[in-house]
N, C-alpha and C positions, 0 to 999 in steps of 0.2 A: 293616236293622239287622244289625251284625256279629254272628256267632257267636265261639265261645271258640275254633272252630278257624283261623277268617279273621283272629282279632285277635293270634293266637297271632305271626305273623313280622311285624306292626306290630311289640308290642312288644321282639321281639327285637333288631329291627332298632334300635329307642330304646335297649335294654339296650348294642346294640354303639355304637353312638355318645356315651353316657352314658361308658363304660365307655374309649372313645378319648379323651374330652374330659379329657384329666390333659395337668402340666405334664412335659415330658420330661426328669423330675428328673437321670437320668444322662448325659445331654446336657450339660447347664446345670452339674451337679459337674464333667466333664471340663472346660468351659469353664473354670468359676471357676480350676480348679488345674494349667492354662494359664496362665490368664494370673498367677497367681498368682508361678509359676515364671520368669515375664516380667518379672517386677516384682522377686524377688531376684536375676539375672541381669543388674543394673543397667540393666535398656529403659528406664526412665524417666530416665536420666541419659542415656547415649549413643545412644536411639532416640528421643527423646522426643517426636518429632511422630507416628511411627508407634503409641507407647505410647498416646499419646492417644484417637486414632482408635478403638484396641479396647476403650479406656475408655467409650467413646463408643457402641460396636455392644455394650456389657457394661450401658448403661444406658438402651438401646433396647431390651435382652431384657427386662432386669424390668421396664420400664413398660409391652411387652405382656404379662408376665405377670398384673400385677396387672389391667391391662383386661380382659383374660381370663378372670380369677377372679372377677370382679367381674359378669359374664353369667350367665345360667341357664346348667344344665350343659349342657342341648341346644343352647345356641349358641354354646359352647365350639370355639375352636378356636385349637390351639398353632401349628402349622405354622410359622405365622413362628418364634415362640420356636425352635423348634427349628434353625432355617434361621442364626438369629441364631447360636446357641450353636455350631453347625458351623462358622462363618465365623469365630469369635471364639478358636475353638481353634486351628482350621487359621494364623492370626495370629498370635496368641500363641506359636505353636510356632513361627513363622519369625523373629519380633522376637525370640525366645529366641537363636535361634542367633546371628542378626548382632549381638546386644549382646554376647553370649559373646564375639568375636570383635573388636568395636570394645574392650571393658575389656580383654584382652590389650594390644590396642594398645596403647592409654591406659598400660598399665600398665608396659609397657618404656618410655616413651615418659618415664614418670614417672619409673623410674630411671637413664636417661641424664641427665637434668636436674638431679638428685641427684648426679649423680659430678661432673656443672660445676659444680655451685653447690658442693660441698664439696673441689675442688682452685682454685675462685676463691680460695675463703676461705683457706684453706692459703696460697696465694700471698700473699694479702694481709697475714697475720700475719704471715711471713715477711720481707716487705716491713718492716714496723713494726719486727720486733725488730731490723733493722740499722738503724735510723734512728740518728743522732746523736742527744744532747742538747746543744741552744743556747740561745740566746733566744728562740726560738719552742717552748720545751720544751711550753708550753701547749696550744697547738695540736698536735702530735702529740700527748699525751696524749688528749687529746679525740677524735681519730681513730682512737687504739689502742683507745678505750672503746668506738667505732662497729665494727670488726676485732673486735672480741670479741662483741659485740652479732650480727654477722652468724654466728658460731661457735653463739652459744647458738640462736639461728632457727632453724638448722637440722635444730635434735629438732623443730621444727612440719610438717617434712618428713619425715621418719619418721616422725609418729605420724599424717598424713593417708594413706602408705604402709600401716602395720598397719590405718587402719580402711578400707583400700580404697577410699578416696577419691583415687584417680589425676588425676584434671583440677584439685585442688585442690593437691595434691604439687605438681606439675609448674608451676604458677602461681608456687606459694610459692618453689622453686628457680628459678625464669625470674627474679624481683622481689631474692632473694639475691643469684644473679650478674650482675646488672647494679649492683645497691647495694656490692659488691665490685668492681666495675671504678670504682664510682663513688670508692669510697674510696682504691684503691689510686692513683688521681689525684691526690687530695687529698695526699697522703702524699709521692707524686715535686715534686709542686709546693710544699711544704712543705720538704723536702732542697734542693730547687734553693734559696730563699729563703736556705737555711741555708749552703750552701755558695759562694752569693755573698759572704755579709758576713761570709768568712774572709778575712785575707791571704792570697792564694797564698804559696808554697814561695818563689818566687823574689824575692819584695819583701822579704821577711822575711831575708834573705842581709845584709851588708853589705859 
């Protein structure tokens, strides 16, 4: 039979383990606000397979937490959690930096394709207002309405620019200046039309 002095480092020994069996809450905050910092740093847009993965090691921690919790306190044990939350930080802190670093890209990338798409445009209006008016006045008209159509588009690229939506900008200018080369087409092939069914200078002589 145990005495009170033999049971005395049993129970200590339960008290220490009791006492270890907690989740390693400042762990698991670091984590969270990692990856948190991951996720406004656009990872989830331009990293977005690695985003995932820590989404993933961020929902393999709490589901051993709650297994966890879920045990008597004496067969408590974090270890992983903690092991999770270590990996998920150290991740999170590196998809921080190379999203940092792809959104820069993106983002010059955004405003080159903005200065095309908005000296396409330019061209093309420019284009328009020398046109003649003939008997295809219709049809230029209707072209000049597409030229003006692609002018007003172009606040959809500034305002995907102010909400830092870069790969969306850049889309939206890629689809203007080509809808600009498409137009300015229409417009010489319309002139040519028109400038066939003149007399020349020289027939118009007597």
């Amino acid at each position: 039979m145990m005495t009170r002095v033999t049971m005395l480092p049993v129970m200590c020994a339960l008290l220490v383990l009791t006492a270890c069996a907690k989740p390693p809450t400042e762990q698991i905050a670091a984590a969270e606000k990692a990856v948190t910092e991951a996720q406004q740093s656009g990872a989830s847009t331009y990293v977005a397979d690695e985003y995932a993965k820590i989404e993933g090691t961020m929902a393999a921690l709490k589901k051993e937490v709650n297994e966890q919790d879920g045990k008597l306190a004496l067969f408590r044990d974090y270890g992983k959690v903690e092991q999770l939350a270590v990996a998920a930080k150290s991740e999170a802190e590196r998809v921080t930096v190379e999203a940092t670093k792809k959104k820069e890209e993106a983002k010059a990338a955004a405003l080159q394709a903005q200065q095309v798409a908005q000296e396409a445009v330019a061209a093309t209006l420019a284009l328009v207002a020398k046109a003649p008016t003939g008997k295809d006045r219709a049809a230029l008209e209707s072209i000049k309405a597409d030229a003006e159509a692609l002018k007003e588009s172009l606040t959809q690229v500034q305002a995907a620019l102010d909400a830092a939506d870069y790969p969306t900008a850049q889309t939206k200018a890629k689809a203007i200046h080509e809808k600009s080369q498409a137009v300015s087409h229409e417009i010489e092939t319309a002139l040519a039309k028109i400038g066939k069914g003149k007399p020349s200078a020289a027939k118009t002589k007597k």
